[in-house]
GUSE-610903 format. One line per 4 residues: for each residue z, x, y of C-alpha. Coordinates in nm, 3 decimals. Each point is the difference from the previous one (the first is absolute). Layout:
BEGIN
Z:X:Y | ...
***
This chain:
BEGIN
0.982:-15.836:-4.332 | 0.061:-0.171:0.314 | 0.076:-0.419:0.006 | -0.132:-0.171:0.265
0.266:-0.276:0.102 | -0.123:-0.310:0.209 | -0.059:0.010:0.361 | 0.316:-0.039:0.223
-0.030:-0.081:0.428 | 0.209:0.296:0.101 | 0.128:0.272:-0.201 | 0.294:0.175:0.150
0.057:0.376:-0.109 | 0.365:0.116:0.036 | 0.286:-0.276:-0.023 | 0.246:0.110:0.282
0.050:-0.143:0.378 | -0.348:0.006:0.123 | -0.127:-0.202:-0.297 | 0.269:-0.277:0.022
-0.030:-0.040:0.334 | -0.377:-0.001:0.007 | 0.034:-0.273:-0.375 | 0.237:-0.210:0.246
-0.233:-0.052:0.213 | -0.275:-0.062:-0.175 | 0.140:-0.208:-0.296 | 0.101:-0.228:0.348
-0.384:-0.051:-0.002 | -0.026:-0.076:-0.302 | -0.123:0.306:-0.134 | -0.026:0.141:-0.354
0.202:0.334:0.018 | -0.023:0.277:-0.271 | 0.246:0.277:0.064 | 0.035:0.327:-0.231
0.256:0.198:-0.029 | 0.059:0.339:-0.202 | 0.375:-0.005:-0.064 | 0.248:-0.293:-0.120
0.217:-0.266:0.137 | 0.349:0.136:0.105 | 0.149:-0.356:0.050 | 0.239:-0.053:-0.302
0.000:0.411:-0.107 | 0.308:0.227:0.019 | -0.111:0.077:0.332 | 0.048:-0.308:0.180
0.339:-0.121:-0.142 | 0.355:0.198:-0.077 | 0.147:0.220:-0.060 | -0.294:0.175:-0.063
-0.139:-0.034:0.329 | 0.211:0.237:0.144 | -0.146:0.282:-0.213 | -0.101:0.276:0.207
-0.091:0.224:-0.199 | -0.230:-0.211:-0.197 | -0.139:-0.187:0.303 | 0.060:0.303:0.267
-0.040:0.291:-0.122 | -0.203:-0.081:-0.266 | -0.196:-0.230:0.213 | -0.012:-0.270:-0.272
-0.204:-0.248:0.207 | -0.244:0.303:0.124 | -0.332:0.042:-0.120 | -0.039:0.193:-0.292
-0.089:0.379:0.081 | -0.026:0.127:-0.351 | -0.332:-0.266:0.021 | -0.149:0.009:0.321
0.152:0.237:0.298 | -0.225:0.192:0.294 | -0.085:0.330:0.080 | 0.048:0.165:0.329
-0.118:0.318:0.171 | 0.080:0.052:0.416 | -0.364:0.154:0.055 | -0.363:-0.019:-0.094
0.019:0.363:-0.098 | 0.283:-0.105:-0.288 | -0.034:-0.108:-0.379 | 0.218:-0.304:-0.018
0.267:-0.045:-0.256 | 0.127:-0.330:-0.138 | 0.369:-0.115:0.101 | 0.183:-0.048:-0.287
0.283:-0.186:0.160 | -0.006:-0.177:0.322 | 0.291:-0.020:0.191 | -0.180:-0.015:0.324
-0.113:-0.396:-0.008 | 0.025:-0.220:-0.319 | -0.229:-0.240:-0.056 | 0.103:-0.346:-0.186
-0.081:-0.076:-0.339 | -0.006:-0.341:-0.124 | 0.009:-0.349:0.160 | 0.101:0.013:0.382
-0.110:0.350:0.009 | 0.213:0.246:0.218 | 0.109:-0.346:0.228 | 0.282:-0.008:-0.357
0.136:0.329:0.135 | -0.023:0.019:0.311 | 0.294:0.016:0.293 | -0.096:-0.309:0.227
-0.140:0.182:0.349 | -0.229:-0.231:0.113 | -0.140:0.074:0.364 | -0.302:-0.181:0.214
-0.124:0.340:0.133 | -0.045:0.071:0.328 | -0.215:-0.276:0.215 | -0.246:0.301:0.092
-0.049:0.176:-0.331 | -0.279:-0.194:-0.161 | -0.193:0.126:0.307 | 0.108:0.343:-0.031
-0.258:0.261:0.117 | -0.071:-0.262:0.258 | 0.360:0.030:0.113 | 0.063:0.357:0.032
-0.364:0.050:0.169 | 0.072:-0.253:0.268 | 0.353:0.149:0.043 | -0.081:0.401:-0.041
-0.404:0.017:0.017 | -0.249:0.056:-0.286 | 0.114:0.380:0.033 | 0.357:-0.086:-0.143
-0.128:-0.044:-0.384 | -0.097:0.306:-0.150 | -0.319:-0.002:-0.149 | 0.116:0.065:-0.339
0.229:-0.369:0.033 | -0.235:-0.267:-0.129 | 0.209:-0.282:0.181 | -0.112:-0.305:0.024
0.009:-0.337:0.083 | 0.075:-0.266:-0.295 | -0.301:-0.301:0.150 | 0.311:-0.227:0.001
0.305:-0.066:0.255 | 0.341:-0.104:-0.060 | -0.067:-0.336:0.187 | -0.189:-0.067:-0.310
0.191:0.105:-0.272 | 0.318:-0.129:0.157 | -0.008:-0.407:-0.100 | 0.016:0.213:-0.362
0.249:0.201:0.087 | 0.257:-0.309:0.123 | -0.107:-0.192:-0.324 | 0.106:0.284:-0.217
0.286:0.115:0.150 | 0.096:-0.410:-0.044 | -0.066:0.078:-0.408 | 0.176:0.262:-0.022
0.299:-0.087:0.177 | 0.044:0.299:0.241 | 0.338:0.099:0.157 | -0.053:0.137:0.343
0.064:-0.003:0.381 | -0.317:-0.077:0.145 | -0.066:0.237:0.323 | -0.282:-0.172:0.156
-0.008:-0.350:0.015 | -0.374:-0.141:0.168 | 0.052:0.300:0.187 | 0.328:-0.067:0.146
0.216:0.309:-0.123 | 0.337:-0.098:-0.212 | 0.347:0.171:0.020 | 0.067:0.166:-0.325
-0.350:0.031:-0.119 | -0.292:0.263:0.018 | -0.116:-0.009:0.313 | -0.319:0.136:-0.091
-0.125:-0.220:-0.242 | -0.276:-0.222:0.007 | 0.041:-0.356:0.125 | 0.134:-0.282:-0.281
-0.020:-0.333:0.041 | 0.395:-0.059:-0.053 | 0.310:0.160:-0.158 | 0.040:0.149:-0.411
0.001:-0.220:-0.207 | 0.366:0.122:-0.097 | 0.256:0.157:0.212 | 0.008:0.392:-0.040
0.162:0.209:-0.334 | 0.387:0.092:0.054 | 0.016:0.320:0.192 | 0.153:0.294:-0.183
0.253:0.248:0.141 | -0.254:0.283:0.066 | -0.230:-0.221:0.129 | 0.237:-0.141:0.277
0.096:0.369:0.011 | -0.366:0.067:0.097 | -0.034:-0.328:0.229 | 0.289:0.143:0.216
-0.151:0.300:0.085 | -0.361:-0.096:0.029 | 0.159:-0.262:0.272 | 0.210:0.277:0.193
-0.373:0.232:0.005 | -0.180:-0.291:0.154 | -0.151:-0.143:-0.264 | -0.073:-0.371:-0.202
0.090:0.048:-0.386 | -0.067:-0.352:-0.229 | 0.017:-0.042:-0.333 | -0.282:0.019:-0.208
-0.179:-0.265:-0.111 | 0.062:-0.041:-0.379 | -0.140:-0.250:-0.276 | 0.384:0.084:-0.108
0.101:-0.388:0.019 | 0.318:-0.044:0.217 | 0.096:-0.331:-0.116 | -0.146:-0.289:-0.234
-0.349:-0.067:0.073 | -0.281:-0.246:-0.108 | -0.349:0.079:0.131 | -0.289:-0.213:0.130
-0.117:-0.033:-0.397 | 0.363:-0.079:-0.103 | 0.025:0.324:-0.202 | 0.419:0.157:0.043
0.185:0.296:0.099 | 0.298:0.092:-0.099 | 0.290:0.143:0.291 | 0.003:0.402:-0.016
0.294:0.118:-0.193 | -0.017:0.377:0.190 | -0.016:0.126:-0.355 | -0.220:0.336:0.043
-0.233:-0.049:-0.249 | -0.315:-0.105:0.189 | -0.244:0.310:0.086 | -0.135:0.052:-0.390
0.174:-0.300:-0.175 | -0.078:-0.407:-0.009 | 0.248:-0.190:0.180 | 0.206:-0.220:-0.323
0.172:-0.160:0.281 | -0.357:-0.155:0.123 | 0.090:0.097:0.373 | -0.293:0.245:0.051
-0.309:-0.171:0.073 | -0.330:0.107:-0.195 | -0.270:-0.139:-0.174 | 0.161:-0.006:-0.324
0.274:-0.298:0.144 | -0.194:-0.151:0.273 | -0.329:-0.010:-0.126 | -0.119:0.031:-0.350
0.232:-0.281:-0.131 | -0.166:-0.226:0.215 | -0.352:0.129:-0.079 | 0.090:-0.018:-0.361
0.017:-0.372:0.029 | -0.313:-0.068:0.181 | -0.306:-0.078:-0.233 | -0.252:0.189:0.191
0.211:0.332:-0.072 | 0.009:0.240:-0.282 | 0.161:0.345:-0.010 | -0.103:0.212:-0.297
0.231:0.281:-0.072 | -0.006:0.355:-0.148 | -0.376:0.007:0.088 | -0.137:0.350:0.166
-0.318:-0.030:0.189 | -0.221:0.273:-0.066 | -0.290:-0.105:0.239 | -0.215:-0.259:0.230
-0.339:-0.115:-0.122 | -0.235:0.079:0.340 | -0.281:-0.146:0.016 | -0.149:0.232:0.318
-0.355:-0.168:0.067 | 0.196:-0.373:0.051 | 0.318:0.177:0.155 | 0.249:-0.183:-0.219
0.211:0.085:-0.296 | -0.017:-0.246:-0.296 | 0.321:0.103:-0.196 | 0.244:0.201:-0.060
0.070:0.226:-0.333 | 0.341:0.031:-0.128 | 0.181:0.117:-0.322 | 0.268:-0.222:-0.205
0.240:0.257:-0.019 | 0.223:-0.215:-0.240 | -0.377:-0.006:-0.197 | -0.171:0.290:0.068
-0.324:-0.272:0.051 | -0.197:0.067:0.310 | -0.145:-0.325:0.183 | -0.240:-0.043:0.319
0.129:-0.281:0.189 | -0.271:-0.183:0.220 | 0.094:-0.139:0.357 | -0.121:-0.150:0.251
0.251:0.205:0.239 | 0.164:0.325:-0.063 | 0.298:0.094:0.249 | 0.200:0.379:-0.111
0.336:-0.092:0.099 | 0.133:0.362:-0.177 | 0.214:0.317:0.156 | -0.232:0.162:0.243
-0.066:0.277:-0.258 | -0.182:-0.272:-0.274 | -0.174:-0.169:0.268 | -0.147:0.262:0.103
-0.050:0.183:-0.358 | -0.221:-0.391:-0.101 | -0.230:0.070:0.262 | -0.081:0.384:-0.046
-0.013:-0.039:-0.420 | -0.209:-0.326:0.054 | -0.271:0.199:0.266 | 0.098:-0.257:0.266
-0.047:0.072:0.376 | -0.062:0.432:0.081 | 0.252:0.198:-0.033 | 0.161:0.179:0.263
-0.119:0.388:0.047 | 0.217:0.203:0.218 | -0.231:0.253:0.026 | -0.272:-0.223:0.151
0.216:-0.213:0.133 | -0.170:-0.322:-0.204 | 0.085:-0.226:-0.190 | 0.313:-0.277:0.009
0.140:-0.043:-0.333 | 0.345:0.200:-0.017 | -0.024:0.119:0.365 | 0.303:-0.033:0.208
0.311:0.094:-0.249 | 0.276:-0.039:0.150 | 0.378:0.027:-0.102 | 0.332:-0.043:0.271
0.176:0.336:0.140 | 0.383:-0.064:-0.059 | 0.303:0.234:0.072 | 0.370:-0.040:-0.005
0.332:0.118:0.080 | 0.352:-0.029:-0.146 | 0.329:-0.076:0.183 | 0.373:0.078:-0.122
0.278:-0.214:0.130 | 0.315:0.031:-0.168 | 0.213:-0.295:0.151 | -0.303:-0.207:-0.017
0.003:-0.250:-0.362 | -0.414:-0.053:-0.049 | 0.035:-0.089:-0.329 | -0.362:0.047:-0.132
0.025:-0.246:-0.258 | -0.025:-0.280:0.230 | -0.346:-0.047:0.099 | -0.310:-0.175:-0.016
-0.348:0.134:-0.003 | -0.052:-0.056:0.331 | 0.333:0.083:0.173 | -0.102:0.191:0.280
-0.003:0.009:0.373 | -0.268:0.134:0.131 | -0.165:0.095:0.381 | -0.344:-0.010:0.066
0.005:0.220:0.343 | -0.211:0.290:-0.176 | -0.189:-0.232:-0.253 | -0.405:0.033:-0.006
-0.096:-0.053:0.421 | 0.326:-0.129:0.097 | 0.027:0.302:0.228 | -0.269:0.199:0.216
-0.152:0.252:-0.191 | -0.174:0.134:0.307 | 0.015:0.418:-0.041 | 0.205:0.026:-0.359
-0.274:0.040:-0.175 | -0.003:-0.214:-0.289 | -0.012:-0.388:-0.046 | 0.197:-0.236:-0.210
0.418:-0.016:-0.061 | 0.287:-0.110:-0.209 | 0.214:-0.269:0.013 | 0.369:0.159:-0.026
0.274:-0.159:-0.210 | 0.310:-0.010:-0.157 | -0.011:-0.124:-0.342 | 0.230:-0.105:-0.312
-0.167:-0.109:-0.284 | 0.203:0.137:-0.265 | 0.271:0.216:-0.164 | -0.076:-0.010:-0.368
0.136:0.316:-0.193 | -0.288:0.190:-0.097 | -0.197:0.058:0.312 | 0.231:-0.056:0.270
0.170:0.314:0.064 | -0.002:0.098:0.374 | 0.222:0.309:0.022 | -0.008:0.222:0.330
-0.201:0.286:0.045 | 0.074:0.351:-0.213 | 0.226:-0.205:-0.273 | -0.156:0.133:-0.342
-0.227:-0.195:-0.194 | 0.250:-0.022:-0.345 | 0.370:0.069:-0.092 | 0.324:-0.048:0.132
-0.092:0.084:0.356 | -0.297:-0.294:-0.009 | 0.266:-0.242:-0.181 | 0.231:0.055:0.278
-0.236:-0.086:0.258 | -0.152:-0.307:-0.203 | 0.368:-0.144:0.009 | 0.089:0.086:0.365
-0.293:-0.154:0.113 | -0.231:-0.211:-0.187 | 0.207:-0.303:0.234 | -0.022:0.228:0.296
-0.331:0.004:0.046 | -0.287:-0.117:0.150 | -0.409:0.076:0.133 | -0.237:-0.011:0.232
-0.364:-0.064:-0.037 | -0.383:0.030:0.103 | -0.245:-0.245:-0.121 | -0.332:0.189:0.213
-0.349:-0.119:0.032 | -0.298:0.238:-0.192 | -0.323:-0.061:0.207 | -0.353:0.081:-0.258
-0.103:0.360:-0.033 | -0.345:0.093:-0.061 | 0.123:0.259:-0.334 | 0.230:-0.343:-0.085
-0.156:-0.151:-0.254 | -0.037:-0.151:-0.398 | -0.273:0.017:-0.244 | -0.069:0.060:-0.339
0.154:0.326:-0.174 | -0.297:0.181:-0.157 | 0.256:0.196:-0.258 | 0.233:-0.286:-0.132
0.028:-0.337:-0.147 | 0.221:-0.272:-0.093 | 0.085:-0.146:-0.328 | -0.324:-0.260:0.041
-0.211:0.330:0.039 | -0.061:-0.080:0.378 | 0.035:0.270:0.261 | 0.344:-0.007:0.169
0.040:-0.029:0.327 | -0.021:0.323:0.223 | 0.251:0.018:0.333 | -0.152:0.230:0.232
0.327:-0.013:0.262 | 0.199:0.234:0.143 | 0.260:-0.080:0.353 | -0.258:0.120:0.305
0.072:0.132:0.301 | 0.017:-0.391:0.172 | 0.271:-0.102:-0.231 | 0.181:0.363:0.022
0.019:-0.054:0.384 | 0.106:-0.345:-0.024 | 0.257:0.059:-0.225 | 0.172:0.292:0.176
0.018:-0.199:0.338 | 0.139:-0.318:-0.159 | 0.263:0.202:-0.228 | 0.149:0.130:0.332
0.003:-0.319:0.116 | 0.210:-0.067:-0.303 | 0.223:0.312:-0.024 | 0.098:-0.114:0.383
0.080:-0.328:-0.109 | 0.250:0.187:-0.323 | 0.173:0.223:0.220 | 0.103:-0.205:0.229
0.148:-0.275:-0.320 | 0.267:0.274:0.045 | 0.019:0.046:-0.414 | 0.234:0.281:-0.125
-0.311:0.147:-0.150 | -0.350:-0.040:0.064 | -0.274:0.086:-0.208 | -0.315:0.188:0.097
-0.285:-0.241:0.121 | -0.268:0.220:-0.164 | -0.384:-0.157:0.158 | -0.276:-0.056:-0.256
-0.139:0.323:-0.138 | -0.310:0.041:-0.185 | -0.116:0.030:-0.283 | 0.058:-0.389:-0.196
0.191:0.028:-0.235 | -0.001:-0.253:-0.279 | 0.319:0.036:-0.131 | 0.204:-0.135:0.214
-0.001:-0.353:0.111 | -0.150:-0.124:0.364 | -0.111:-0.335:-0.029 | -0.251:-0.230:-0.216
-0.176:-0.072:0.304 | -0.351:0.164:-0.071 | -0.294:-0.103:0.190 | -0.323:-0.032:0.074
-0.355:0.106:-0.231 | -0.153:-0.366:0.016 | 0.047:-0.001:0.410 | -0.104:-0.341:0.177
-0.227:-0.018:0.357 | -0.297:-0.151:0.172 | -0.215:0.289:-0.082 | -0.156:0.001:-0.370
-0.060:0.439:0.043 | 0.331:0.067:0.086 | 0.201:-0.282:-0.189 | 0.017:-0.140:-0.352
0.098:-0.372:0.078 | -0.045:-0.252:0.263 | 0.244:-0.115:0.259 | 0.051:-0.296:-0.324
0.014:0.280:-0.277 | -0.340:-0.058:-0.091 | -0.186:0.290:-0.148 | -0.282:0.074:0.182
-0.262:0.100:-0.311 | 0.147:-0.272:-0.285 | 0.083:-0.328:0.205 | 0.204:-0.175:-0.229
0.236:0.301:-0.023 | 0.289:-0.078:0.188 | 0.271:0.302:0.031 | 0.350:-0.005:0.145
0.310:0.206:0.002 | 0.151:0.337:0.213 | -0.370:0.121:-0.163 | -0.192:-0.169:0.295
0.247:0.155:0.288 | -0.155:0.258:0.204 | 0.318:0.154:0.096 | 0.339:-0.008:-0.116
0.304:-0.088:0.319 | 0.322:0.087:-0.034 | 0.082:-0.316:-0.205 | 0.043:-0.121:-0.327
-0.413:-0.149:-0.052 | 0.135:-0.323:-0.193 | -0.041:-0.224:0.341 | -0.335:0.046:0.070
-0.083:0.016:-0.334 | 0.127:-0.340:-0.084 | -0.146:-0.169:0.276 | -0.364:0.162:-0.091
0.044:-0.154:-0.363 | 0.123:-0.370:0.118 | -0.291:0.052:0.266 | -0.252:0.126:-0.292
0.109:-0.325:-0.225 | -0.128:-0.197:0.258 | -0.321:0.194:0.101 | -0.097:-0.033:-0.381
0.012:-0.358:-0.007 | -0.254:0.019:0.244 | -0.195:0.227:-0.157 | 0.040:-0.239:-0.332
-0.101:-0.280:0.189 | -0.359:0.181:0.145 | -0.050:0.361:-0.139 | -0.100:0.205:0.307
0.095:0.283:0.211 | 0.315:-0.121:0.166
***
């Protein structure tokens, strides 16, 4: 039997960034704020304090603050002609479980994207003509600009304490910085991350080639810090354990230190945890949903929650799973080419290469999650594009984030994979080492998409999630002209060895690890046929359905999504205060 609880004002599903950021805002107003999430609270486990925070295999390898795949995983096929199978273990992107979501393990990146890419089809038609985008790239425009989402974008980057070298100051270009960023109104709010060796390695020769390496912005705190709400960071102790662990030090910024605490102690909030939402209750002919239905799973008791407001705050994979298993909105139909709901799937195209440098000390185990220097000279339309043949780039980089024992063993290429030989080459040059990367844009393709598997379910007895993705011919092209780009940049670093820089190839493969930056199926525009939000993450058939996350991107650029995402959930918390305050289409 389902309980029916009493009505809350809004009822947030998921309990990571988006939903703190969003409960910020709107306990400000004075808001009643219901948030649930399906997992835990990691503050005072083994996770968060030592020694045993510096597990790796527990919280690496065995992905101990990953969602549980034995319970609920996806199934992928490349093509419509293809049975899909489920994934029985992810390694491609990990999704959080538990209060502060995947914002508890994540590295720090945090970019403003490029001034131009919420306009993006606009962009590359004014630049190249409508004939540039194939017709099988849905791109399209996001209904917003950065000039509106930026006031959000300064006041988070103030909350979470950013270390950086701005680039573009009120359009005045800075020494040091990324030249092609969009404007700020003033500096970081802390000075940049220490630069490691193979980063100023990198620097040097990116300088002698012409070109303007920074560091990357990181939510990595470079010094003591007190936010605008008086919440703390901690100074970075370069430790290595930040991609896939908490921080025990309290230097990485996240929801879990900067937010919930102080959410905790407002009356107006309330955080219920372990609780799995199973569906939205739609009512179609008044376009609203009245509540949302959930499992205990410390019970096993299933409860319909009533709300006034309902805002999915989830991975991009739930939020779009609520709205196909709760009939709301059409979904998308490649074959037609109708529908919106889990259209435009989009992932990031990465590549690599390694360098050997024997009288050169890296020492791995130095690093932050975001110690990197990066150039954005081939990132997304930072370069004409006229006659390549394919849109979109990659930011290149040299990063340090870790040298734990388990996974960090960069040996040159040919040295066996086990035995003396490999032990050998682990010893001579686990300090000796160091890489190159490609973080690459992944523009929407019409065959790139989720729905509902027809062949599998969860644990609940809900369908999983089917990927239908595989690396198309935009992304293929993109990568291979980027990763020369790259491989120029390696040889001339003058290593003793050099890797091979080895371009995206097709098919996706889920076993090996490219980013957790998944997005789009929930896409936001002006138009209600080709978009499943508003400009203010309104849904367009339920109007006190709010959505917000990497789900409502159109398009993925080559950069980490946690920017723009955070300044569409601090913009959201405000835009449902004034839907609170008069219900209407905003």
């Amino acid at each position: 039997m389902i309980k029916k609880l009493p009505n809350k004002t809004v009822v947030m599903v998921g309990g990571g960034l988006t939903a703190a950021l969003a409960a910020r805002q709107l306990t400000n107003h004075n808001i009643d704020v219901l948030v649930l999430e399906r997992g835990g609270d990691h503050t005072n486990g083994a996770e968060a304090k030592l020694p045993t925070q510096r597990d790796e295999l527990r919280w690496d390898v065995r992905q101990g603050l990953v969602q549980d795949w034995s319970v609920q995983t996806y199934t992928l096929r490349y093509n419509r002609t293809e049975t899909a199978l489920p994934v029985r273990w992810m390694e491609a992107f990990l999704p959080g479980e538990g209060l502060g979501g995947a914002a508890n393990h994540w590295n720090g990146h945090t970019w403003r994207w490029s001034e131009y890419e919420p306009q993006i089809r606009t962009r590359n038609e004014t630049r190249y003509g409508k004939q540039a985008i194939p017709k099988d790239v849905p791109l399209q425009d996001w209904g917003t600009t950065y000039a509106e989402m930026r006031p959000y974008h300064e006041l988070f980057e103030k909350l979470f304490g950013l270390a950086g070298k701005a680039g573009n100051i009120q359009g005045k270009i800075q020494e040091g910085g990324n030249p092609f960023e969009a404007p700020r109104d003033g500096e970081f709010p802390q000075k940049p991350l220490e630069f490691t060796e193979a980063g100023l390695v990198f620097k040097a020769t990116a300088e002698r080639m012409g070109y303007k390496p920074f560091p990357t912005p990181a939510a990595n705190s470079s010094g003591a810090y007190t936010n605008p709400d008086g919440q703390k960071l901690g100074a970075c102790q370069y430790c290595g354990h930040c991609e896939r662990f908490i921080c025990e030090a309290k230097a990485k910024a996240s929801p879990e230190v900067l937010l919930y605490p102080m959410l905790k102690a407002r009356k107006n909030f309330e955080v219920r945890l372990r609780c799995h939402v199973l569906g939205l209750t739609y009512d179609r002919a008044g376009k609203k949903v009245t509540g949302v239905h959930y499992v205990d799973l410390q019970t096993g008791q299933e409860y319909e929650q009533p709300a006034d407001v309902v805002m999915l705050g989830a991975f991009t994979m739930t939020n779009t799973k609520l709205l196909l298993t709760s009939k709301i909105g059409k979904p998308y139909d490649p074959v037609s080419n109708t529908g919106v709901v889990g259209k435009n799937f989009c992932y990031q195209a990465n590549s690599g290469v390694s360098l050997f440098m024997k009288d050169k000390w890296f020492n791995p185990f130095m690093a932050t999650g975001s110690t990197q220097v990066y150039l954005d000279e081939f990132n997304n339309d930072n370069f004409d594009h006229s006659g390549l043949g394919f849109l979109g780039g990659g930011g290149i980089g040299a990063s340090m984030f870790g040298g734990r024992p388990i996974n960090t063993r960069r040996v040159p290429p040919g040295t066996p994979r086990w035995g003396t030989d490999w032990k050998r080459a682990n010893a001579q040059w686990y300090a000796h080492s160091m890489a190159l990367g490609i973080q690459g844009s992944c523009y929407p393709h019409r065959e790139n998409y989720i729905d509902l598997d027809p062949n599998y379910q969860d644990a609940y007895g809900q369908p999983l999630i089917r990927m239908n993705f595989d690396w198309r011919d935009n992304e293929l092209k993109m990568s291979s002209y980027v990763t020369q780009k790259m491989a120029d940049i390696a040889k001339a670093v003058g290593a003793d060895i050099v890797g091979p820089a080895t371009p995206l190839k097709a098919p996706f493969d889920t076993r090996v690890y490219n980013s957790t930056h998944i997005t789009g199926g929930t896409i936001m525009g002006k138009d209600p046929r080709t978009s499943v939000v508003s400009p203010h993450l309104q849904h367009w058939d339920a109007h006190n359905l709010f959505i917000v996350g990497a789900s409502v991107f159109t398009h993925n650029a080559g950069y980490n999504p946690t920017g723009p995402l955070a300044a569409l959930a601090l913009r959201v918390g405000d835009d449902i205060a004034t839907y609170v305050q008069r219900p209407r289409m905003l």
